[in-house]
Structures are given as structure tokens and as C-alpha cells.
C-alpha positions in Angstrom: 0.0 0.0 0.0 3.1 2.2 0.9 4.3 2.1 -2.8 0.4 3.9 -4.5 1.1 7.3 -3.9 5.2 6.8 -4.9 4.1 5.4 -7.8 1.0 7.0 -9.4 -1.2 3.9 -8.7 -4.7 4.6 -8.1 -7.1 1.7 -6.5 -10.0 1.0 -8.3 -12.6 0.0 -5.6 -15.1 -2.3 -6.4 -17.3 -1.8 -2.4 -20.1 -4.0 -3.5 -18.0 -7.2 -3.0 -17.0 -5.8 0.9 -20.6 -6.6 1.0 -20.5 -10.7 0.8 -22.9 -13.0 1.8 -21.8 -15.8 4.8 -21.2 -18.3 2.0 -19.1 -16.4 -0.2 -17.1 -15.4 2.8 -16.5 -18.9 3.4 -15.7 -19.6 0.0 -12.8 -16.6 0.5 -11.8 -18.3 3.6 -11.8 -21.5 2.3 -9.7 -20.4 -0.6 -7.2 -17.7 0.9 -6.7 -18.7 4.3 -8.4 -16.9 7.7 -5.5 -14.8 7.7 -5.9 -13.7 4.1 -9.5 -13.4 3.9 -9.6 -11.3 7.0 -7.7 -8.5 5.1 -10.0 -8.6 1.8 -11.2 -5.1 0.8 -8.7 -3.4 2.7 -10.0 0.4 1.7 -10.0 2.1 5.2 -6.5 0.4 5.5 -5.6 1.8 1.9 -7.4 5.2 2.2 -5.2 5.6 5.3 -1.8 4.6 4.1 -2.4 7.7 1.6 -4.0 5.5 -1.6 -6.1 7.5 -3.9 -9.9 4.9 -4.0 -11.5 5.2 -7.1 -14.9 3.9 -7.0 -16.6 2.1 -9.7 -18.8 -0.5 -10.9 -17.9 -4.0 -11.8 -21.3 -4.3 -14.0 -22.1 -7.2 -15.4 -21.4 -9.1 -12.4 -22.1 -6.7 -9.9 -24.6 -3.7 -9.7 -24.0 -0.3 -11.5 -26.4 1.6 -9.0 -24.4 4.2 -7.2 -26.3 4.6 -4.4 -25.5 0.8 -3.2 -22.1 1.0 -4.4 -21.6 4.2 -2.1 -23.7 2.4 0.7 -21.8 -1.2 0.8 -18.5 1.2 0.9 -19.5 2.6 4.2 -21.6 -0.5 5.9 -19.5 -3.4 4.2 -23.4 -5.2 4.6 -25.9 -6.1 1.5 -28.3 -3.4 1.0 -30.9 -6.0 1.3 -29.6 -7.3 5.0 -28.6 -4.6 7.0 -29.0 -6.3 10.0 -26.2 -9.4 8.8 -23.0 -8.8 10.4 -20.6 -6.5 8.0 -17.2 -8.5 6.6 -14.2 -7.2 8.2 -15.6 -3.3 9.4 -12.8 -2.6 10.2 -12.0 -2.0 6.9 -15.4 0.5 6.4 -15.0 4.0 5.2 -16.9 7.1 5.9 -19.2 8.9 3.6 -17.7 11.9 2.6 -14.3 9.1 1.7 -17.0 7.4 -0.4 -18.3 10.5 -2.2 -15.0 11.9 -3.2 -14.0 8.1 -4.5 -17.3 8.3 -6.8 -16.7 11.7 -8.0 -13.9 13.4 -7.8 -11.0 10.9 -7.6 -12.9 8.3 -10.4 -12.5 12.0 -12.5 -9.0 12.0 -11.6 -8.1 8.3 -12.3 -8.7 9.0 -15.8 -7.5 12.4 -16.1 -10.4 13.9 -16.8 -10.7 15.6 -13.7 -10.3 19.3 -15.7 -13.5 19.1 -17.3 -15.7 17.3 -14.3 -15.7 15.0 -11.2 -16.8 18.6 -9.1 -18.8 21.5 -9.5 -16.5 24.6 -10.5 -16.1 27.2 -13.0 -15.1 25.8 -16.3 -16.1 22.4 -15.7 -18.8 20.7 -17.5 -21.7 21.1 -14.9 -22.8 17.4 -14.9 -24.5 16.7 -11.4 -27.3 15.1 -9.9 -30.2 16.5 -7.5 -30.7 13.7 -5.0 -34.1 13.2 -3.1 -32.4 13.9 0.2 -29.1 15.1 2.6 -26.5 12.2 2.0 -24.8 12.7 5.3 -28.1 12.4 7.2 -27.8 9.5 9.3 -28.5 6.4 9.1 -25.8 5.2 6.7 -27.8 2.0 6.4 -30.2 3.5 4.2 -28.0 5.3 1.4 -29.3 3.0 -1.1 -32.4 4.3 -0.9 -31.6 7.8 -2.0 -32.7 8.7 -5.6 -31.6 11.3 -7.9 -34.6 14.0 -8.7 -32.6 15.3 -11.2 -29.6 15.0 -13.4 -27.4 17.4 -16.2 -25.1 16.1 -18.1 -22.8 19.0 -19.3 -25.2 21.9 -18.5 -28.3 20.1 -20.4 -31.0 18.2 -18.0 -31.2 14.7 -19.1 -33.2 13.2 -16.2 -36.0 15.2 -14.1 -37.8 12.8 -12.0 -41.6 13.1 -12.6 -43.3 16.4 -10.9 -39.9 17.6 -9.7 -39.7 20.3 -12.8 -43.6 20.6 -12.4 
């Protein structure tokens, strides 16, 4: 992890697989080792050492839904059992961590961060209007949040129905 930052290396994380069912954490276990499988989706651990997290989708295999991606970062559970206990928490990050590795770092990884990835002048003003505060609690319920409205590059391209009413 020491070596990232010296090198450039950016990690592309991939949250919704922190979020594994009991039998796929066996699976890991039986495959890696206790000791290995114990350290799998070490983002706090990387985030802390000074790695750049890129966050991202691994669709087909996994979802492409933000909102779960962000949420499986932060509560390492499936969205649809909150109450299972989360796969190595230690390894959870916060929300704000999350929302920069969805926005502005996954703009940086590819160097496209001069033209979007955050709202400022100059950029290309492609944002979404979510239903609600992200950082109001609980956590456990991120993946409910739904965009109300979304531009791509200045132009609306999504306006949930009423919003623009």
C-alpha cells in the first residue's frame, strides 16, 4: 500500500464485493486462508496509508447503482440485509471518503478531472439532485436515495416526474 502514492497507482474500488454473503465469505476463507480473507477489501486500511480509491462498478457481475455502491463502501453489509453482520468493518470508510471516490477521484483516475468530477467554474456542470441530505444518518439506508434530477454537461437529461412541475 506504501508504494500507491510513490508510484501514481490509483485503487480501483469495487465496495459492492465488501458486502458478501456468509457463504461467499467462506468460499474466501476456504480459498485464501483466515488470515488472508480477514484483510479482503482493505479500503480504510488503503485510504489511510495515503491510496487515492477510485470507486466504480464492476457491471455485469455486480450492480452499477451508485447509491448501493456508495452504501456497501461505508456499511461493508448487503443493502438488502442490513441487520447481517458487516465483513471485516474494520475496513469501512466514511461517507464523505465514499463521495470523493465516486466523484472526484474516479474523474481523476482517468485524467479527466479538468473538465468534471466537481462542480466549478469551467467544468462541465454534470451533477445530480438527490431526493435527500446524504450525510443524514443512518448510513444503512443510502441506497435508498434517488436522484430528482440530473445534467449532463449543463443540459437536464433526467428530471424525476413532478420535480420540474
Amino acid at each position: 500500500m506504501s508504494r500507491f502514492d510513490r508510484l501514481g497507482a490509483i485503487a480501483s474500488a469495487q465496495t459492492p464485493w465488501t458486502a458478501a454473503r456468509e457463504e461467499q465469505r467462506q468460499l474466501y476463507r476456504d480459498l485464501l486462508g483466515d488470515k488472508r480473507a480477514a484483510r479482503n477489501c482493505p479500503f480504510r486500511s488503503m485510504r489511510d496509508a495515503g491510496v487515492m480509491l477510485a470507486a466504480g462498478s464492476d457491471w455485469s457481475v455486480s450492480t452499477m447503482d451508485p447509491m448501493q455502491i456508495i452504501q456497501t463502501g461505508v456499511t461493508y453489509l448487503p443493502t438488502d440485509q442490513p441487520d447481517s453482520p458487516p465483513w471485516n468493518p474494520h475496513e469501512r470508510l466514511d461517507l464523505l471518503t465514499m463521495l470523493e471516490a465516486y466523484t472526484v477521484n474516479t474523474a481523476y483516475a482517468p485524467r479527466f478531472d479538468d473538465c468534471t468530477g466537481s462542480l466549478e467554474a469551467g467544468k462541465d456542470a454534470s451533477f445530480a439532485i438527490l431526493d435527500r441530505n446524504p450525510f443524514a444518518p443512518p448510513a444503512e439506508t443510502f441506497a435508498q436515495t434517488r436522484a430528482i434530477e440530473a445534467s449532463l454537461r449543463g443540459e437536464i437529461v433526467y428530471a424525476a416526474p413532478g420535480w420540474a412541475d
